[in-house]
Structure formats: C-alpha cells, structure tokens
N, C-alpha and C positions, 0 to 999 in steps of 0.2 A: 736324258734329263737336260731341260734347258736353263740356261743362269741369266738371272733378273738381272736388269739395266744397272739398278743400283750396286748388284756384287761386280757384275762387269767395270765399273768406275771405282769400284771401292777396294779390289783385292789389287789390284796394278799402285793404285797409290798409297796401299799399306806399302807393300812392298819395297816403294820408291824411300819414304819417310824411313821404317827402320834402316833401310840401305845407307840413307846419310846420316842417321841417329849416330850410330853405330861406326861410319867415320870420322864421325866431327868428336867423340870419345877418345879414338885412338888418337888424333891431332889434338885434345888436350895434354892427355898421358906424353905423349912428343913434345910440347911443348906449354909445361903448366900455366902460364903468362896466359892465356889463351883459355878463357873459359869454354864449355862446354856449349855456353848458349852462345856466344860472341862464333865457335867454330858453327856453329848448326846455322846459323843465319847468314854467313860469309860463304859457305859450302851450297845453302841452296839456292842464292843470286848465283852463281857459278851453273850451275845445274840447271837453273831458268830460263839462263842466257847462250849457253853452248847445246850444242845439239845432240844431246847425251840423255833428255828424259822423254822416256816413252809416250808418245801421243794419247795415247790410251792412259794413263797416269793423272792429266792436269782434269780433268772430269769433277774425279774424285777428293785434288785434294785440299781445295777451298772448304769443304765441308767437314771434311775427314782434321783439318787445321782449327776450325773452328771448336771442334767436340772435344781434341788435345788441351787447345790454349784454357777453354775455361775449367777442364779437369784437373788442372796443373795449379791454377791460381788458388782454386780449393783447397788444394793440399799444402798449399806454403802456408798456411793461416796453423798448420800445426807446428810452424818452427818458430811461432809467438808464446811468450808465457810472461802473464803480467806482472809475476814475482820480480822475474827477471830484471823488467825495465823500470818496476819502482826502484828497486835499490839502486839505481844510476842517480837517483836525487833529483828533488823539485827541479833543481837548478838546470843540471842536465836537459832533463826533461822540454824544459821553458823552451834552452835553445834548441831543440829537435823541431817543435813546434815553430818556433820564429824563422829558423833555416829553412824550413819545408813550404810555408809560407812566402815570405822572403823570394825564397828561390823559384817558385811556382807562376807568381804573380808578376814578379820581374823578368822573367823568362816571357813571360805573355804578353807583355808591354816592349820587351826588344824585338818578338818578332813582329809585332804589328809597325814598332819603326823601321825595320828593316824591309818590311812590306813582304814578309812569307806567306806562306799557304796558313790558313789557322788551324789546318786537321794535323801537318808536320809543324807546328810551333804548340798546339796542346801536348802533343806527344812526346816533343823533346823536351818542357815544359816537365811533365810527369815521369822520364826517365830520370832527368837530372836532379828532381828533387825528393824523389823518392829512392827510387832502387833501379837503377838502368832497364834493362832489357825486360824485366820480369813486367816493372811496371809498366812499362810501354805496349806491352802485349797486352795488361788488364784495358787498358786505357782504348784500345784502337778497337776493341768492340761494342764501345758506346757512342763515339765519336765518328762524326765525319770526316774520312779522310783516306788516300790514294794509298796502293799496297807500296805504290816507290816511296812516300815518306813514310811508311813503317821502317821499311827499310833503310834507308836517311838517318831517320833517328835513331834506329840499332847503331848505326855505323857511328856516327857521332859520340854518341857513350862509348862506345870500344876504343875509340881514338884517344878523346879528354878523359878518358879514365884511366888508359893506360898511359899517357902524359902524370896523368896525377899519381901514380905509382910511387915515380921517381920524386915527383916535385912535392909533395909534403912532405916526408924523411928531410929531403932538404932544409927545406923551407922550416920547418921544425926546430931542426937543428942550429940555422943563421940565427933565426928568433931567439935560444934558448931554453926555446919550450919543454918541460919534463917528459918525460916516457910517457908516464899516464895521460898527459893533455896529448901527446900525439896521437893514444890512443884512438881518443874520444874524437880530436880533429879527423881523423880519417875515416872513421865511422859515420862524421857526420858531412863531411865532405865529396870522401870518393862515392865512383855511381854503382860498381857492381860489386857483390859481397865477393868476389874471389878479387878483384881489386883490392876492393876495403883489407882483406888481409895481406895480398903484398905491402901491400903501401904501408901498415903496421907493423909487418916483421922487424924491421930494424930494428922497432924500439922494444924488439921483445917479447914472449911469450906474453907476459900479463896486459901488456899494450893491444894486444893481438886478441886477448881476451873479452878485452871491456871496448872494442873497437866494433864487435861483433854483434855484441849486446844493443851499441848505440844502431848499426847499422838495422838490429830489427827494430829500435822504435822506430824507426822512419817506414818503416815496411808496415806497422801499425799505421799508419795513417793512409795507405795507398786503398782501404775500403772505405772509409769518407770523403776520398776524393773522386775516387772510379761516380760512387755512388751522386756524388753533387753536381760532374758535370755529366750527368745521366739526366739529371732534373733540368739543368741549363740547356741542353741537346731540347728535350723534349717542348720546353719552353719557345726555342728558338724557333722550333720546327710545327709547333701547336696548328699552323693555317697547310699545313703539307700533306701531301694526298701520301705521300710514301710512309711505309712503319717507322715509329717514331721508338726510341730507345726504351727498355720498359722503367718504370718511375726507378726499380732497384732491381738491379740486375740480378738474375738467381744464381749466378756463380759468386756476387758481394757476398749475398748471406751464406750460401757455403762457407767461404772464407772466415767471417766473419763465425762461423760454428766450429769450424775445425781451431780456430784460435779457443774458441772456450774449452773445447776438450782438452786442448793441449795446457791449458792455464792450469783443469782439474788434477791434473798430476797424475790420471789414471793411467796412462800410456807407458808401457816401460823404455828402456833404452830401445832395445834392438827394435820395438815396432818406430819409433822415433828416424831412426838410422833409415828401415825400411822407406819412410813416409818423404825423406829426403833425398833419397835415391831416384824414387818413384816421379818426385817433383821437378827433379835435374830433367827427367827424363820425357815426361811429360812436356816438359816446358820449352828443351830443345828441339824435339821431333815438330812441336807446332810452329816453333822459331824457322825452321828447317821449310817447311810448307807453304811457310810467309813468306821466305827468300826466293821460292820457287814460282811465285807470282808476280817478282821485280823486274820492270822494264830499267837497266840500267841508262839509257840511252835519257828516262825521264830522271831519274835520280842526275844526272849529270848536267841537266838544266838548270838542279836548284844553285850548284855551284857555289863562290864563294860568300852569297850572303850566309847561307846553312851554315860554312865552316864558322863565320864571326858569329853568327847566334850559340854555336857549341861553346866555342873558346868566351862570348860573355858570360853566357850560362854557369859557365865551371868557374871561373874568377866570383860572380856575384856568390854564388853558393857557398864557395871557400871562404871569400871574405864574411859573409854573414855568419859562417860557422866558427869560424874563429872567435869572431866579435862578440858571437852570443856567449861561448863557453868562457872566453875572460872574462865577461859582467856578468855574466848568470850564474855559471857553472865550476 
C-alpha cells in the first residue's frame, strides 16, 4: 500500500507540532510566568533554526498551522458571555473601547514614524491592543506579512507584557490606586490573559477576578477588527492578480458563533473547562508551527526600532487605560 504526498507531509509534521506542544506544556508547569503560547512560539523559532527538524516535517506544517491557528480562534469566542461584560458598567465598558482604539491606531501611526514593515506594525498594533499572541495569530491570516514578524510580534508581547507584570502592581500602588481599579487597569492594560492575571495577583483574588472579565471585553472586539482590516486588505489589494482576503473570514464568524452559544448559558462547566483546554491547545501547537517557519537572522534586522514600537505601544495603551477608567470607569 502506497502513501499519498499529502500524508507523507502531514504525519511527520503532526508529529513534529505535538512533540513541541507537549514541551512548551511541561516548560509552563516549570515555569508559570511563561505562558503556554509565549513557550510554543519561543520553542519553535528554536527548532526552525537549529538543526533538529526533520526535512520531511516543514512540507506539512504551513498548512497543517494554518488549519490549528483558525480552529483555535473559533473556540476562544466560547470564553465570551455578554452577561459577563455588561455588568463591568457603561463606564468600563467606554474605556475598553477608547483603550482598544486608542491603542490600535496609535500603534499604527508609530510604526509608520518609525518606518516598520506595516504587516509587523498591524500585528503588534493587534497583539497590543487586544490580547497578545492569540490575537496576533487571528490577525496574520488576513493580513500581509513575513512569518519573521509574526514572530517579532509574539516576541514583543512576551517581553512588554512580562515588564508589565511587575510594573502595574507598582505603578498602582505609587498612584494609590484601590485593588479593584488595579483590577480593571490590568485587564485593560496587560497583553496576555496569564499576564493580565499575574500582574493582578497582588491585589487580590477579587482583583484578579474582575481583571479577567475586562481582559475578555477586549477579546470581544478582536472579531471586528480581524474582520475590518479583512475589508481594508481587500480594498488595498482590489487591482492584484493574487487572492485577495475573503470580505469575512469564516473562522470571524465561528468565533463570533461560539461567543453566542456561550452567552446562551447552555454550556455546562466542565464542557466550558473542555473548550479552554482545547483552545490553549489549539492555539499553542499553531503558535509552535509559526515559530518553525522563523528566519531569525530576518527578525534580527528589525532591531531596535521593533523594541521602541513595543515599549511605545505598552506606555500609550497603559496610559489610555488608565485615563479612560479614571473619567469613564
């Protein structure tokens, strides 16, 4: 019995992706600070660049990453429930909106002064004002742009977010700020949700609680955005002989469905628990696939204008976050 071209490319790069799923797991358990996606994207620029993956492996797993990344985004639209982010109040709310804005647009406007690439400035643009890594993965399958600034811009969130750990608690605390506003600042501030909750521990279980809540309204907005500059891609690209982004990408509306089931309440705990596991999992292994594709040699080109676009990026969005929840929130 002979094996088609496709499983020949597709069983070596399963293989390859569980293999580092599965350590970039055990190097979070090792070291909690260290998310699961932050370890799976660090693990497979590692792996892309040393001479350790099978020839027979990289075939498969541009495709095999591709099928991951949008299965994964699908499923995080279940750890939305709009009960949830009403009761944060108008006010809240406003600024989730203003920060996310704010933060998106001003991120887009410093990398064009800085003179970046604009497929590694939409992307850090979309990690930093939404939800780090996760969103940055929805983002880079609409958008034009190099698998080393995917990689750039993972790295960038993992850095400024784990800077921001330490530095709200701080920063909190000099200010005055109550437990609950640290909360909300850190929810609305840091870039990855296992971030957002170090950086809220200090102040607390219930900080830690409502810090969580704010960090998925911002997750709520990463399908109007995928979705808008899907339409702007298309636009731009309208005279181009090459496929043009579709007007709404079929993993948005997943996403954008698995949040209404989860809103209906029908869901119990434990398939909830399931559906977050699945999503970690999901989202690492394609994170992992993405790293596997990194020329570091081009990532080390971008140098330190990338570092100032991160380090402005995380100030403008902190400070907006702030600003908004004292007059708004």
């Amino acid at each position: 019995m002979t094996t088609t071209a496709p499983a020949r490319t597709a069983l070596p790069a399963a293989g390859v992706i569980a293999a580092g799923l599965t350590v970039s797991y055990l190097v979070s358990l090792a070291v909690p600070a260290v998310s699961v996606l932050t370890a799976a994207v660090l693990l497979g620029i590692l792996a892309g660049n040393l001479p350790v993956l099978p020839a027979a492996a990289r075939p498969g797993l541009r495709s095999a990453t591709r099928t991951l990344l949008r299965s994964g985004v699908v499923l995080l639209g279940l750890q939305l429930a709009v009960p949830e982010l009403l009761g944060l109040g108008a006010g809240t709310i406003a600024a989730i909106a203003v920060t996310v804005a704010v933060g998106f647009l001003g991120t887009m406007a410093l990398g064009r002064l800085l003179r970046l690439p604009r497929g590694l400035t939409v992307l850090v643009a979309t990690g930093f004002s939404i939800c780090g890594a996760s969103a940055i993965a929805a983002m880079e399958g609409v958008v034009r742009r190099r698998d080393d600034e995917v990689a750039t811009a993972i790295a960038l969130v993992t850095l400024y977010g784990g800077l921001a750990i330490f530095a709200v608690p701080l920063a909190g605390s000099a200010l005055g700020l109550g437990d609950a506003l640290v909360g909300r600042w850190a929810g609305l501030a840091v870039h990855e949700v296992a971030q957002v909750v170090a950086a809220a521990a200090p102040a607390g279980a219930a900080a830690v609680a409502v810090a969580a809540v704010v960090k998925l309204g911002r997750v709520v907005l990463l399908a109007p955005m995928v979705a808008g500059m899907s339409l702007v891609e298309r636009r731009a690209h309208s005279g181009s002989t090459t496929r043009r982004p579709p007007l709404v990408p079929l993993f948005v509306l997943g996403f954008l469905a698995a949040a209404a089931l989860r809103t209906t309440g029908w869901l119990p705990d434990p398939a909830l628990a399931v559906a977050r596991t699945a999503t970690t999992a999901l989202l690492g292994a394609a994170l992992f696939g993405l790293g596997c594709a990194v020329d570091l040699r081009s990532v080390l080109r971008t140098g330190p204008r990338a570092l100032l676009l991160g380090l402005l990026s995380t100030l403008l969005v902190a400070g907006t976050a702030l600003g908004g929840l004292l007059l708004l929130g």
